[in-house]
C-alpha positions in Angstrom: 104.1 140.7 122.3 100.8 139.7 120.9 100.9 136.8 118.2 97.7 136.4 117.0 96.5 135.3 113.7 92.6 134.1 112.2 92.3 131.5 109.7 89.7 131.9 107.3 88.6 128.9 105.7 88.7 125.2 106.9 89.8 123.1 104.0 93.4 121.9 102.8 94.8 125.7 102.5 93.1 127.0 106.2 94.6 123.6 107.5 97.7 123.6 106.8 98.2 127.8 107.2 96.9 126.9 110.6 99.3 124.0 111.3 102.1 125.9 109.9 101.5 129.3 112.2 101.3 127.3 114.7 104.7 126.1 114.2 106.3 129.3 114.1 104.8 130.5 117.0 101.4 131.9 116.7 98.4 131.3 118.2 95.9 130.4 116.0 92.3 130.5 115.7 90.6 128.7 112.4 87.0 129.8 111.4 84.8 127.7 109.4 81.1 128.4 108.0 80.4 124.4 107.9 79.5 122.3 111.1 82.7 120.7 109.9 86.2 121.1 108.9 87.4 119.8 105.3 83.3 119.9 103.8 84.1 121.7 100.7 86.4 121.2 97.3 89.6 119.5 99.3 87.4 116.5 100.4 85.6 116.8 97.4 87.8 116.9 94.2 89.1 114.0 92.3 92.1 113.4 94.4 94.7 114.5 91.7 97.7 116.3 92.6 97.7 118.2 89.3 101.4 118.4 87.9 100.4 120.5 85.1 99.3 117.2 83.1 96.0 118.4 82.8 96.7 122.1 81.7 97.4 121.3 77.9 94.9 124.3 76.6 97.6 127.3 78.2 99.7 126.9 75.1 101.7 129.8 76.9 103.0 126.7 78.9 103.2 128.8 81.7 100.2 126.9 84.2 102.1 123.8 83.3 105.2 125.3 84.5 103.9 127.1 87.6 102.2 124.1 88.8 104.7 121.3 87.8 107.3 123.2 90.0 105.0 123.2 93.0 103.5 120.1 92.3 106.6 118.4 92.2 107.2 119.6 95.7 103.9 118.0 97.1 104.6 115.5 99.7 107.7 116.7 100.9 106.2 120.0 101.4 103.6 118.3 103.3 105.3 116.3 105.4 107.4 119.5 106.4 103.8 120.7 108.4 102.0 117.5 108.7 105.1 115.2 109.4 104.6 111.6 108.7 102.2 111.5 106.4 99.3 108.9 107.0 99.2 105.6 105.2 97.3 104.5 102.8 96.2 108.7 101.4 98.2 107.7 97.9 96.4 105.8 95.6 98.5 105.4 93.1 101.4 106.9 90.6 100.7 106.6 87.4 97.5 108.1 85.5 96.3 107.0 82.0 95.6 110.1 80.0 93.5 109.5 77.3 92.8 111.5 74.2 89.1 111.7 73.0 88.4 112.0 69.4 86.5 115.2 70.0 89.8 116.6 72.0 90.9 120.3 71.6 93.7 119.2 71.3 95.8 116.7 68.7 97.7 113.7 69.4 101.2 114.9 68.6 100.6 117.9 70.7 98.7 116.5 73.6 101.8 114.2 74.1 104.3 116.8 73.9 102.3 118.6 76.7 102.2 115.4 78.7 106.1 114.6 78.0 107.4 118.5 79.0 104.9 118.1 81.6 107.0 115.2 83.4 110.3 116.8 82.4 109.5 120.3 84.8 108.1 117.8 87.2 111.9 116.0 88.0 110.2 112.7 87.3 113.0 109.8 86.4 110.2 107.8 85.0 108.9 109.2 81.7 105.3 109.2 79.5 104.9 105.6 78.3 102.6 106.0 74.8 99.8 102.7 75.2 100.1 100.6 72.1 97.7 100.2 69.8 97.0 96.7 71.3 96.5 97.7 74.6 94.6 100.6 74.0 92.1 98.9 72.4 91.9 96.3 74.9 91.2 99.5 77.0 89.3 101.6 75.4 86.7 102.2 72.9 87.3 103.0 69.3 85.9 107.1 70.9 89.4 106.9 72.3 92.0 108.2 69.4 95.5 107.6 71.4 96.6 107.1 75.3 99.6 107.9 77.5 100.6 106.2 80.9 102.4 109.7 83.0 103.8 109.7 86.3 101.4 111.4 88.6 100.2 111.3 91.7 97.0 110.4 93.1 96.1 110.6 96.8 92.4 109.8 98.5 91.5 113.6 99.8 89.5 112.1 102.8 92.1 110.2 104.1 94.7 113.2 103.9 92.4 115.5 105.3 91.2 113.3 108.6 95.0 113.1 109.1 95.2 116.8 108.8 92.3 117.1 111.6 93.3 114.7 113.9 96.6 117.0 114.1 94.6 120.4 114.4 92.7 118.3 117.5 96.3 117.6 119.1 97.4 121.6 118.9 96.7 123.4 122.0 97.7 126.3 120.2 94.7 126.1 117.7 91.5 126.8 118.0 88.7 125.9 115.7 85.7 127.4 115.4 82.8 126.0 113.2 79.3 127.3 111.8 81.3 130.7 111.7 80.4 132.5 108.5 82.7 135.3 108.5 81.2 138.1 106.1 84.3 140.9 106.3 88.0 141.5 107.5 88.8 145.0 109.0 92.6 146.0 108.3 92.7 146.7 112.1 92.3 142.5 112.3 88.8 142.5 113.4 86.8 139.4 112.2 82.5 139.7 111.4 80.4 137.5 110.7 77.2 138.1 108.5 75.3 139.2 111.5 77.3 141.6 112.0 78.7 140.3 114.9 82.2 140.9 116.0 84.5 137.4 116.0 87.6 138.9 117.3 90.7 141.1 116.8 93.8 139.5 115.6 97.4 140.7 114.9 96.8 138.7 111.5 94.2 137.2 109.0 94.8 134.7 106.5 92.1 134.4 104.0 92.2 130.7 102.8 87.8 130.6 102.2 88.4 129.7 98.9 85.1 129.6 97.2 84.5 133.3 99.6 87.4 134.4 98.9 87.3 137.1 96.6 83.8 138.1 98.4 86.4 138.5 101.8 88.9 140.0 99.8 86.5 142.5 98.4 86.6 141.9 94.6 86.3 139.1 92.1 86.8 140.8 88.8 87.9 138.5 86.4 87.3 135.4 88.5 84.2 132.7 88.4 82.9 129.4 90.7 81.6 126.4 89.2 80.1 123.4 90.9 81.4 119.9 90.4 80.1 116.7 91.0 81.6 113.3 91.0 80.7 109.8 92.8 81.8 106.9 95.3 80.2 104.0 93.2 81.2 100.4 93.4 82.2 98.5 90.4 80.6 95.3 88.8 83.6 94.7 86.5 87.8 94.6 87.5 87.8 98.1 85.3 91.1 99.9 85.0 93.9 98.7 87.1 95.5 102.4 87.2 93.1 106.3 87.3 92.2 107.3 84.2 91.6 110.7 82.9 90.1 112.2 79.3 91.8 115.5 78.7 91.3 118.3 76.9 87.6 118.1 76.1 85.5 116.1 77.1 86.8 115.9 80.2 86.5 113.1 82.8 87.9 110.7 85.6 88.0 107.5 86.9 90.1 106.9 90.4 90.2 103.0 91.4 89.9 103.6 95.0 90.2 99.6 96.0 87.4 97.2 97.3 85.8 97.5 94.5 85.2 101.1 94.7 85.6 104.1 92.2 85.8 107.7 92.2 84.2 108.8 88.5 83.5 112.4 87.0 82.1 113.2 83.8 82.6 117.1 83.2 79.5 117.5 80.9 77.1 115.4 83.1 78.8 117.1 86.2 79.2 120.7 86.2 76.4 121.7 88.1 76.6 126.0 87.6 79.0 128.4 86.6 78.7 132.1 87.7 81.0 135.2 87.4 79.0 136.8 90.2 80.8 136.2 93.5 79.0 138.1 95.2 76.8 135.3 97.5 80.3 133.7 98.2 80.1 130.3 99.3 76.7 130.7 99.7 76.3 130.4 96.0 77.3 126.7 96.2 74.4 125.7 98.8 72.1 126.7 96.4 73.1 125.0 94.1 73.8 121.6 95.4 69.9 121.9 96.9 68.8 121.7 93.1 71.3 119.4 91.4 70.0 116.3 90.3 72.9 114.5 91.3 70.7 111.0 90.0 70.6 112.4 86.5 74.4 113.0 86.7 75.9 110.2 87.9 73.4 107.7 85.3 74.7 110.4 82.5 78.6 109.8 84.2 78.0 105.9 84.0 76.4 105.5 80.7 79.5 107.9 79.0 82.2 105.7 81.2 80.6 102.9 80.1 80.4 103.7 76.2 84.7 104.3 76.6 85.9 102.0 79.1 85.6 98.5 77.9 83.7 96.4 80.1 83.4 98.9 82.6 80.1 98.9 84.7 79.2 100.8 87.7 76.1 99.9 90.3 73.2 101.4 89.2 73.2 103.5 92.7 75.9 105.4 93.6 77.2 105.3 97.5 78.1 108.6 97.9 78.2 112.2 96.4 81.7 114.5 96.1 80.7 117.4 95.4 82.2 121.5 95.6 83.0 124.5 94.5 86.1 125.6 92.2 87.7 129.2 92.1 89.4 129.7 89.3 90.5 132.8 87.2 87.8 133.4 84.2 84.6 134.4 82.8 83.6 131.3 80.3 83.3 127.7 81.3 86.1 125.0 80.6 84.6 123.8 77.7 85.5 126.9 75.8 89.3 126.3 74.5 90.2 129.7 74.8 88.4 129.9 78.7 91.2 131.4 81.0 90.1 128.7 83.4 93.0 126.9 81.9 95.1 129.4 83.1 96.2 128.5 86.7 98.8 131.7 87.2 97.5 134.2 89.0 97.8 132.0 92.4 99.6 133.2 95.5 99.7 134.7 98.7 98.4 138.7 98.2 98.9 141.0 101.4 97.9 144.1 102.2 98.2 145.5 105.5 97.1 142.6 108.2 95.0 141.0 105.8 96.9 138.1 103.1 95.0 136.1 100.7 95.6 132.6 99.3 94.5 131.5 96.2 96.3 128.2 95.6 95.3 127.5 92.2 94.8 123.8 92.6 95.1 121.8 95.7 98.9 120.6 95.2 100.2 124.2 95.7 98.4 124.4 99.3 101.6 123.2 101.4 103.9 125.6 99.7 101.7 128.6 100.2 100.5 127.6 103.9 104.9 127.4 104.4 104.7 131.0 102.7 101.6 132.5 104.9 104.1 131.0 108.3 107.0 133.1 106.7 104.4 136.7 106.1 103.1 136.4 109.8 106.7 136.6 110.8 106.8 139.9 108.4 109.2 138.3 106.1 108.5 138.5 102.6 107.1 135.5 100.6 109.4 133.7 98.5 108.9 133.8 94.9 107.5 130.2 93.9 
């Protein structure tokens, strides 16, 4: 019997799926449009595993509970494909949330969010509220209140060299890069935009995330955006633990060690927004051949700067992270009512030969990569 299966898509989601059908048996073949495997969003992001913390604007609650459920399951999901997982990809455990006076969203409620947030996650440890004192000490007067929440941070690039050194070690698997696939055929044939024929498979797993609603043939009610953020090195100790601004304006600062930061400002780093999905993950290369990263990352320092007490970056950064972000939604994040604060309508969709994965946010890609093992054996999906 044949046991076949194409994996679309070579960042955390294609990874893993390909790791984890390889476990049950499958022999897989993983096509990427980049030179390179993990080039897009899951090198690229801030390295949070969002728990929901961040999802305050769904006052339906129901993001915060989808994702707390499945981010709470993280590592040990992970570890259930990757095994050991490698040393040194967790930064840290706690995040500082702070409130900005211009927030959506008040103090009381914003710490009620955070509070629940860490109940649905099974955390012992709860929200610590920073005193006055210290927040000061901290912060700048911009800053209205602070919490101290017990999340995760890992360091994408180390998770996701650990992740390719283990595709590399699979005979099984077989990776196939500067393959822009273009359509899926339900009789498991694979194209690429040339119109040339990739390969018949018994399955296809559609994990291209910023293609993916061009593969899956639709898109309504979905949108990319481009985000930027920066390696830089840091003149002065800054915070000891990541720090995030919630609920508008919207940034991050990720203490990476050596004297090294990850830092994001949302306004200085979106760099496009579109509804049309109809270029793919093309769209993206456009774009980043026009950003003026410079502009953004001086914008990102000065802002960091005015908030974060004695906090100065180099004047040059050392590196760009950069990528694209599917998420349900036709206005950006800065509008409070945007259904990009909605992260519910994730999952694994099949039809025929052909399942797509939309994971929401990177945290739910272990759970979904175990689910996409369990629908090549033609057993349903389990309800997350």
């Amino acid at each position: 019997m044949s046991r076949t299966v194409a994996v679309i898509g070579g960042g955390i989601q294609g990874t893993l799926c390909a790791l984890a059908c390889s476990a049950a048996g499958w022999r897989v073949t993983l096509f990427e449009r980049k030179p390179k495997l993990w080039q897009g969003a899951s090198a690229n992001n801030e390295g949070k595993i969002h728990l929901g913390f961040t999802y305050g604007l769904d006052r339906s609650g129901e993001t915060q509970a989808r994702l707390a459920k499945l981010g709470g399951r993280f590592e040990d999901a992970l570890a259930a494909i990757l095994g050991p997982l490698p040393a040194g990809f967790v930064v840290a455990r706690r995040v500082i949330y702070a409130r900005h006076a211009l927030s959506a969203l008040e103090a009381e409620a914003t710490e009620a969010h955070l509070d629940s947030t860490a109940g649905m996650s099974g955390m012992a440890a709860a929200i610590r509220r920073v005193p006055l004192p210290e927040l000061r000490a901290l912060f700048s007067d911009q800053i209205t209140d602070a919490w101290e929440v017990p999340e995760t941070t890992i360091e994408p690039t180390v998770l996701g060299e650990a992740i390719v050194a283990r595709l590399g070690r699979q005979a099984d698997i077989d990776v196939v890069t500067n393959a822009d696939v273009a359509e899926l055929d339900q009789d498991g044939t694979v194209w690429d935009v040339r119109g040339r024929r990739l390969g018949q498979f018994d399955r296809l797993l559609n994990c291209a995330w910023d293609g993916l609603a061009q593969l899956n043939g639709g898109g309504a009610g979905f949108c990319l955006r481009g985000k930027a953020g920066f390696i830089a090195r840091v003149r002065s100790p800054g915070p000891a633990v990541p720090v995030t601004f919630c609920f508008g304006p919207f940034g991050d600062v990720v203490p990476l060690g050596a004297g090294r930061c990850y830092v994001s400002w949302y306004p200085a780093c979106l760099m496009g927004f579109t509804t049309d999905l109809s270029a793919g993950s093309r769209w993206f290369d456009r774009l980043a051949a026009a950003f003026d990263f410079a502009a953004a990352y001086r914008l990102t320092r000065h802002r960091l700067a005015e908030l974060i007490r004695g906090f100065e970056l180099d004047e040059q950064y050392e590196r760009v992270r950069a990528g694209p972000i599917l998420a349900a939604g036709s206005t950006d994040i800065h509008d409070p009512e945007s259904r990009l604060h909605q992260r519910t309508a994730i999952g694994l969709d099949a039809h025929g030969r052909i399942a797509t994965i939309n994971p929401g946010k990177l945290t739910t890609a272990p759970w979904w990569a175990s689910e996409a093992a369990r629908w090549i054996q033609d057993q349903r999906p389990s309800s997350a």
